[in-house]
C-alpha positions as CSV (number, residue, x, y, z in Angstrom):
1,X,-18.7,-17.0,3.0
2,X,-15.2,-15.7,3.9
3,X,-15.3,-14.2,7.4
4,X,-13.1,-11.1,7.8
5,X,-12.5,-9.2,10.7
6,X,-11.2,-5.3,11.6
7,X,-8.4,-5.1,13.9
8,X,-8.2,-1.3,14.6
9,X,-11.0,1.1,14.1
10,X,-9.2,4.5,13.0
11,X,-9.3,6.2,9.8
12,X,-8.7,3.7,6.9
13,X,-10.9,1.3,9.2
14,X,-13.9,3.2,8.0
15,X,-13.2,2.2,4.3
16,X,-12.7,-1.7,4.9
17,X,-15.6,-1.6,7.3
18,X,-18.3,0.1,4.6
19,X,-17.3,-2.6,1.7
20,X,-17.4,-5.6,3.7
21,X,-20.4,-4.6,6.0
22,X,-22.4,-3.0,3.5
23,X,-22.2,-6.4,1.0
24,X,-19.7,-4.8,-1.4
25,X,-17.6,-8.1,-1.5
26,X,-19.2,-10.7,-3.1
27,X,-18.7,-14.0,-0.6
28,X,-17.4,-12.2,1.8
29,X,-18.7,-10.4,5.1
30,X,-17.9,-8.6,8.2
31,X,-17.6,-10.6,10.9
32,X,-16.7,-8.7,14.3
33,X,-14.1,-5.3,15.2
34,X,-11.5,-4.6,17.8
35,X,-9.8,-1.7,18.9
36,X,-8.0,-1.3,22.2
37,X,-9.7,2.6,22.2
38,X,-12.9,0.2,22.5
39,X,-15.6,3.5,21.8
40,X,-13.7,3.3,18.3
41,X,-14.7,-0.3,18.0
42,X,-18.4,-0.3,19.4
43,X,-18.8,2.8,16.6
44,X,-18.2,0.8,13.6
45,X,-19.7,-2.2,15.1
46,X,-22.9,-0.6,15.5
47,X,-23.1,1.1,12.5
48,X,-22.7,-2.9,10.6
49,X,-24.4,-4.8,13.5
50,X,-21.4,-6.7,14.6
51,X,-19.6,-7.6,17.5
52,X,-17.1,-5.3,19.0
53,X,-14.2,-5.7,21.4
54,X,-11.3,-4.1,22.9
55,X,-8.6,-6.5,22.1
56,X,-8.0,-9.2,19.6
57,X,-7.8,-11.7,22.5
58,X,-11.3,-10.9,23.5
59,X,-12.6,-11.2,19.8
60,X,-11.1,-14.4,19.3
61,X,-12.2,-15.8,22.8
62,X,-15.9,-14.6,21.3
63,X,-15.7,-15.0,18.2
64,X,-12.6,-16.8,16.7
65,X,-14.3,-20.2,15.7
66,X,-16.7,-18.0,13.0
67,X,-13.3,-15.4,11.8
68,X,-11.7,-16.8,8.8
69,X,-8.9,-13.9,8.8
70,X,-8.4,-10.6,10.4
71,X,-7.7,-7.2,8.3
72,X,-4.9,-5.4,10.6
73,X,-5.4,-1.9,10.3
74,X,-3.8,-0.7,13.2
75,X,-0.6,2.3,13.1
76,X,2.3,0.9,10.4
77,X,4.6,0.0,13.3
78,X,2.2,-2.6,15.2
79,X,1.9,-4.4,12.2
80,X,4.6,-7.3,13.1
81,X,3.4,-7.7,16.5
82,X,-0.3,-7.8,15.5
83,X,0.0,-10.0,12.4
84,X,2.2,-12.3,14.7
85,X,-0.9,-12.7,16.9
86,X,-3.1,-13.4,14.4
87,X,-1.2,-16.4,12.7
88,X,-0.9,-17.3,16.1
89,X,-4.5,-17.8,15.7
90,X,-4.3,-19.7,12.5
91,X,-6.1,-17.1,11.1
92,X,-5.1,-15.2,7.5
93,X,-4.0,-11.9,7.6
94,X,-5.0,-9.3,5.5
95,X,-2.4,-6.1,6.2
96,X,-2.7,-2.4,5.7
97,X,0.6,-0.8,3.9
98,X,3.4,-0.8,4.5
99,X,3.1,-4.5,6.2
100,X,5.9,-3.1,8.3
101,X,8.3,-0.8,9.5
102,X,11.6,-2.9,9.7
103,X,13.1,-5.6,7.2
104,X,13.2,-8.0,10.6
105,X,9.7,-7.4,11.7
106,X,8.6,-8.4,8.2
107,X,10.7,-11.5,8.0
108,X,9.4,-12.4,11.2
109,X,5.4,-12.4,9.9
110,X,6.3,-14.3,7.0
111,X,7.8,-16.6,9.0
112,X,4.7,-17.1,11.5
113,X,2.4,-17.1,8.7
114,X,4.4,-20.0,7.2
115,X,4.6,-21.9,10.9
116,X,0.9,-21.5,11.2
117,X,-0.1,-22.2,7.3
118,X,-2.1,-19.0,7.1
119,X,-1.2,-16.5,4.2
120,X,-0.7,-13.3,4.7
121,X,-2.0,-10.4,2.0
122,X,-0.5,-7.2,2.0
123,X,-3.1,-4.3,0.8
124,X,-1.7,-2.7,-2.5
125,X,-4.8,-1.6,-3.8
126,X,-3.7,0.5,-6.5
127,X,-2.5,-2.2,-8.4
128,X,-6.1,-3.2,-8.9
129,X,-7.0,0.8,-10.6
130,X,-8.3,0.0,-14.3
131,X,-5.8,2.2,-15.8
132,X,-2.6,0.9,-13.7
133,X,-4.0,-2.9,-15.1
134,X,-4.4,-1.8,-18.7
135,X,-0.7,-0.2,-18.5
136,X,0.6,-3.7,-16.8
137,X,-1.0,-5.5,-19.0
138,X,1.0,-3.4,-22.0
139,X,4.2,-3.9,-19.8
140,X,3.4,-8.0,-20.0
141,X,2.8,-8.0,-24.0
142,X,6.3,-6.1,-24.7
143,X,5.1,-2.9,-25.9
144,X,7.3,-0.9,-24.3
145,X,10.5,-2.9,-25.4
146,X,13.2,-1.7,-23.7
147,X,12.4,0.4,-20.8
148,X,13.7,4.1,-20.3
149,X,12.2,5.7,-17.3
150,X,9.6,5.1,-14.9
151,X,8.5,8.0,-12.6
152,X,6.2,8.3,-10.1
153,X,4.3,11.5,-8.5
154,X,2.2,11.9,-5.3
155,X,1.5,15.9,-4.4
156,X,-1.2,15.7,-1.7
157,X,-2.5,18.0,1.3
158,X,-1.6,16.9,4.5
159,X,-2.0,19.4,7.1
160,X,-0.8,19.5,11.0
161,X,-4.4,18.6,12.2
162,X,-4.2,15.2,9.8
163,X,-1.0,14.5,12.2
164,X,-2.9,15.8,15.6
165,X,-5.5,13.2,14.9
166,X,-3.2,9.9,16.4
167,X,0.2,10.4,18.7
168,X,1.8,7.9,16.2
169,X,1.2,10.0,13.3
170,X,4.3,11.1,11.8
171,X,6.8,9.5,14.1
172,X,9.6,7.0,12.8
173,X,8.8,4.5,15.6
174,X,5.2,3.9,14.6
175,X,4.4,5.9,11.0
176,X,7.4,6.8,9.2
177,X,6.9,10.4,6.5
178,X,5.3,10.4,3.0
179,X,7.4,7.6,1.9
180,X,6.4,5.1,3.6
181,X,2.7,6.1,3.9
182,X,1.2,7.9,1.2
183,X,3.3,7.6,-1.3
184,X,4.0,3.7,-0.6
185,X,1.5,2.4,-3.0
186,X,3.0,4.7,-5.5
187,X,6.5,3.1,-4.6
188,X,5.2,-0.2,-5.0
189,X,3.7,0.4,-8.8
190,X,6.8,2.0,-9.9
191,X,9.1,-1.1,-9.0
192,X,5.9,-3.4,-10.1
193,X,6.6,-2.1,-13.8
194,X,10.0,-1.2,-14.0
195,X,11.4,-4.1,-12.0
196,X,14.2,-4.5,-9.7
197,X,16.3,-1.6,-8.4
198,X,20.0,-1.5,-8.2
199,X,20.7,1.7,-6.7
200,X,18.7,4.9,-5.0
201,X,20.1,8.5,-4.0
202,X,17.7,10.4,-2.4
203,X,16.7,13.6,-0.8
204,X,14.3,15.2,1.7
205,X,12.7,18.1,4.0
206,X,10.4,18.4,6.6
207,X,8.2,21.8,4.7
208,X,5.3,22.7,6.4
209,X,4.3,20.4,9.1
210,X,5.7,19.7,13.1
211,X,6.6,16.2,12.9
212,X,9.8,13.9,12.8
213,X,9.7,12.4,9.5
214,X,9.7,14.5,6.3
215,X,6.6,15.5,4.3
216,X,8.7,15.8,1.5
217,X,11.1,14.0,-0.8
218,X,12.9,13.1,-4.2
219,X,14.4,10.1,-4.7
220,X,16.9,9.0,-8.4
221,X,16.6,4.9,-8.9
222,X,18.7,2.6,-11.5
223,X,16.9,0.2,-11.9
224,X,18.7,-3.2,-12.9
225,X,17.5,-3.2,-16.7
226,X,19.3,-0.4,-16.9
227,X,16.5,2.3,-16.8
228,X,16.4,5.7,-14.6
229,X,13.4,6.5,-12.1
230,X,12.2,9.5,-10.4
231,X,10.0,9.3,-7.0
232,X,8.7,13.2,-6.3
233,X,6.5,12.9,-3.1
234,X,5.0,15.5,-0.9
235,X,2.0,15.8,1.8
236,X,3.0,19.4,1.1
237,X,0.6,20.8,-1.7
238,X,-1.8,23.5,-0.6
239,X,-4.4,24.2,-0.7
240,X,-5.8,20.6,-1.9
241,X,-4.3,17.0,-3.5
242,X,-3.0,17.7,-6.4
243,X,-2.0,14.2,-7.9
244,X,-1.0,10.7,-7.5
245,X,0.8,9.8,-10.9
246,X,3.2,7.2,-12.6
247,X,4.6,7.5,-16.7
248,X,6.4,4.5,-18.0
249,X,8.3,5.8,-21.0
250,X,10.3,3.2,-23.5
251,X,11.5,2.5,-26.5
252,X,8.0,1.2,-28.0
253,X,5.7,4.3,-26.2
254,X,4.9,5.7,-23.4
255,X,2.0,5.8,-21.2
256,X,0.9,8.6,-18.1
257,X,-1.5,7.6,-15.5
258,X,-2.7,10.5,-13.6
259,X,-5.2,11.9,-11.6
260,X,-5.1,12.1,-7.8
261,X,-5.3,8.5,-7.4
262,X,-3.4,7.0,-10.2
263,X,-7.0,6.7,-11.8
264,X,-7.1,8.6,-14.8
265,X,-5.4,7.4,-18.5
266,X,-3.5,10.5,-19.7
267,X,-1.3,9.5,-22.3
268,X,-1.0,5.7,-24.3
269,X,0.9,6.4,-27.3
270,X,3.2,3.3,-29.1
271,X,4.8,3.6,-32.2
272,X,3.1,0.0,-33.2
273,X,-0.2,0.9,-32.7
274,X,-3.3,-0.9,-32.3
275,X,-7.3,-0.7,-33.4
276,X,-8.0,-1.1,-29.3
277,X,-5.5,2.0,-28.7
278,X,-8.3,4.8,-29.9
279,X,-10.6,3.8,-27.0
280,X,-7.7,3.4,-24.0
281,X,-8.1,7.3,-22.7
282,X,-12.0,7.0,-22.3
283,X,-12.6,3.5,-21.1
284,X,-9.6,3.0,-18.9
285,X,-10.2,6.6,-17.1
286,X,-12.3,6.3,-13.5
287,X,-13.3,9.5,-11.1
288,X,-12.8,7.6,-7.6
289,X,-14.0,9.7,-4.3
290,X,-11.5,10.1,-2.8
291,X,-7.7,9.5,-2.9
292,X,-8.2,5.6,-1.3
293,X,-10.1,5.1,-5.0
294,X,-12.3,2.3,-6.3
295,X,-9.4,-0.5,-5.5
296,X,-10.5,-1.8,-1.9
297,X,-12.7,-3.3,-3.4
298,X,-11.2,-4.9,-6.0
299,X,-8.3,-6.3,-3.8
300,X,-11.0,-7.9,-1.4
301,X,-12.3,-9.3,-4.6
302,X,-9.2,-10.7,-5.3
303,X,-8.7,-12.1,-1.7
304,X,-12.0,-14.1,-1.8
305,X,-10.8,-15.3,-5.3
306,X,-7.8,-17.0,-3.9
307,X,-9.1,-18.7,-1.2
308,X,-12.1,-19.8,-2.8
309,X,-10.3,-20.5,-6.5
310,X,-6.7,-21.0,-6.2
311,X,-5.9,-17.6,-8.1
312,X,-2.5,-16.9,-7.7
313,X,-1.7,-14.2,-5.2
314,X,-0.7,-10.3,-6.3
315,X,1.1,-9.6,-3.4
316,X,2.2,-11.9,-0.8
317,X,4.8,-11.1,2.0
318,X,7.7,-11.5,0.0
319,X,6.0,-9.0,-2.5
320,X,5.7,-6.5,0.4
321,X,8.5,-7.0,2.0
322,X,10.0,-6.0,-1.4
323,X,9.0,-2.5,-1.3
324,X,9.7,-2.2,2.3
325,X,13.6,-3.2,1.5
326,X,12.9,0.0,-1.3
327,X,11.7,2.4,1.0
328,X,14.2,1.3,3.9
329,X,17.2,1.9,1.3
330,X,15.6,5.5,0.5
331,X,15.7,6.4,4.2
332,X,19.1,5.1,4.5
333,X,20.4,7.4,1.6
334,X,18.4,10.4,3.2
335,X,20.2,9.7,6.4
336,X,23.6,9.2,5.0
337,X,23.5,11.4,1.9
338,X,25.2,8.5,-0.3
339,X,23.9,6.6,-2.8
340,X,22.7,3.0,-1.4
341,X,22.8,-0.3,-3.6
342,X,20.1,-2.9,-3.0
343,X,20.2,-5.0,-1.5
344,X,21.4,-4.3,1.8
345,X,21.3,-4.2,5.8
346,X,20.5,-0.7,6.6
347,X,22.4,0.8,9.5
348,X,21.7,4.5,9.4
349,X,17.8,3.9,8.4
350,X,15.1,5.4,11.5
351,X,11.9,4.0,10.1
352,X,10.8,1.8,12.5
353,X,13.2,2.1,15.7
354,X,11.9,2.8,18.8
C-alpha cells in the first residue's frame, strides 16, 4: 500500500483527499494532512480519520516512518520551497500545477529530488481524460501527418469572491493569472501534441476582476515543425464555464475535444478512415462533475503503477518544467510586447517574483 500524504488543505485539497481517503485508488491510501491554518487540516482529517498537523515537520516527526510521499497542494509559489522539504525527507513528491513559479525554483526541486533519489510527479491530470488519450494515441500512429494547427480554449467563470477566498490568489508572487493556473493543463496538452515551440507573441487584460495578474489572454505559437497555435484563455465568461477545449488539425484529419473539461469528442474526421472511427464520438465522450474531471484519479492510478510496476513516468520534472519555460515565455512577451523565441532567460517575466 502506497502511503500518500496532503500538504495543504485548501480548495483542490478536498479533491485528492476524497479519492485517496474514500478507497478510490487502488493500493494506495491516505495517510495523514498538514496545513499551517491547522482548523483546515483537522477538517479533512476528520472527515477520512487521519492524522492532522500544522506543519510538515510535525507530520513527519509523527508520522514520517509510515508516508511513502507527500501530495503538495499548497499556493503555486510555495511549491519549490515545499517540495525541497519533502525530498529532504526522502519522501516522493506528488505536485499540484504548475510545479512552480520560476525556471530556478523548478531546477532547484529537480535537483533535490535527484540528491535525495525521490521522484517528483507533477499533476497533469488531463492528460489522463479518455478523449485527450484516444486523440494522442492518433497523434502516435501518424494520422495526422504533418501537423497544421493546434489550438487550445479555456472560457471559465471566475469571479472576485473565487480570488477573496486566499490573499495569494491572483498575485504574481504566489498564483500568477489564467495562464498559469487554469488554463495550465490546457498549455500543457497543446505542446504534448503539437511538440516543441519556437516562438510565442502574446497578448492580455485584466477584464472583470481586482487582481494583479490578468484574467484574460491570447497567445500566437510556431511551433518547431513548423505548425501555428492559438491559446484563447479567460476566467472571464459570465455567467458560468463555458469550455475547456483543444483541436489538432493536419494534413490527415482533424480532431476537437471539447466540453468544459477537455472531456467530450466533438469532431474525429481522417481522410484514411477506419472501421473503429464510427464509434470514437460516443465511446470516447465523458460528463465529469466538475471542471477538475474524472482524471485525479487516473493520474494517482498511474502514480501507484510506477512505483509498484516500473511504468514509465508521464510527467516528470523535466516534463513540467517544460511547460513552465512555455508559460514564463508567454508572460515575458505580455510584458515586453515582442515576440519571444524559446528557449530563453526571461528578464521582463513577473510570475513568480516577490
Amino acid at each position: 500500500m502506497f502511503n500518500i500524504a496532503l500538504m495543504g488543505c485548501g480548495r483542490i485539497a478536498q479533491r485528492h483527499a476524497e479519492l485517496l481517503g474514500n478507497g478510490v485508488i487502488a493500493g494506495a491510501r491516505l495517510a495523514a494532512v498538514c496545513d499551517v491554518q491547522e482548523e483546515r487540516a483537522r477538517r479533512i482529517g476528520e472527515k477520512f480519520g487521519v492524522p492532522a498537523f500544522g506543519s510538515l515537520a510535525a507530520m513527519m516527526a509523527a508520522e514520517g516512518g509510515r508516508i511513502d510521499a507527500v501530495s503538495i497542494l499548497t499556493p503555486s509559489g510555495m511549491h519549490a520551497d515545499h517540495l525541497v522539504e519533502v525530498a529532504g525527507h526522502r519522501k516522493h513528491a506528488i505536485v499540484e500545477k504548475p510545479m512552480a513559479l520560476t525556471l530556478p525554483d523548478a531546477d532547484r526541486m529537480i535537483r533535490a529530488c535527484d540528491e535525495n533519489g525521490v521522484r517528483l510527479f507533477v499533476v497533469k491530470q488531463n492528460r489522463f481524460n479518455v478523449p485527450v488519450q484516444k486523440l494522442r494515441e492518433a497523434l502516435e500512429e501518424g494520422r495526422f501527418g504533418k501537423l497544421v494547427m493546434g489550438t487550445v480554449r479555456v472560457r471559465w467563470c471566475r469571479r472576485q469572491d473565487y480570488y477573496a477566498q486566499d490573499a495569494w490568489r491572483g498575485t504574481w508572487a504566489y498564483d500568477g493569472g489564467v495562464l498559469t493556473n487554469q488554463a495550465s493543463h490546457h498549455v500543457d496538452l497543446l505542446e504534448w501534441m503539437m511538440g516543441d515551440v519556437e516562438s510565442v507573441f502574446a497578448r492580455s487584460a485584466t477584464a472583470l476582476v481586482d487582481i494583479e495578474t490578468e484574467d484574460t489572454a491570447v497567445v500566437v505559437l510556431k511551433f518547431r515543425n513548423g505548425a501555428l497555435g492559438v491559446i484563447e484563455a479567460t476566467t472571464a465568461a459570465r455567467p458560468t464555464d463555458l469550455e475547456g477545449s483543444i483541436s489538432v488539425l493536419g494534413e490527415g484529419g482533424t480532431v476537437e475535444i471539447g466540453g468544459f473539461a477537455v472531456n467530450q469528442m466533438k469532431t474525429w474526421r481522417f481522410g484514411e478512415p477506419r472501421e473503429t472511427d464510427a464509434e470514437v464520438l460516443e465511446r470516447y465522450s465523458v460528463n465529469p462533475p466538475n471542471v477538475y474531471g474524472f482524471g485525479h484519479q487516473a493520474y494517482y492510478e498511474h502514480v501507484v503503477d510506477v512505483m509498484d510496476n516500473g511504468t514509465r513516468q508521464l510527467v516528470d520534472g523535466l516534463e513540467g518544467r517544460r511547460s513552465l519555460e512555455l508559460i514564463s515565455a508567454i508572460y515575458e512577451s505580455i510584458e515586453t510586447g515582442q515576440e519571444v523565441f524559446l528557449h530563453f532567460i526571461p528578464k521582463k517575466c513577473r510570475l513568480g517574483i516577490r
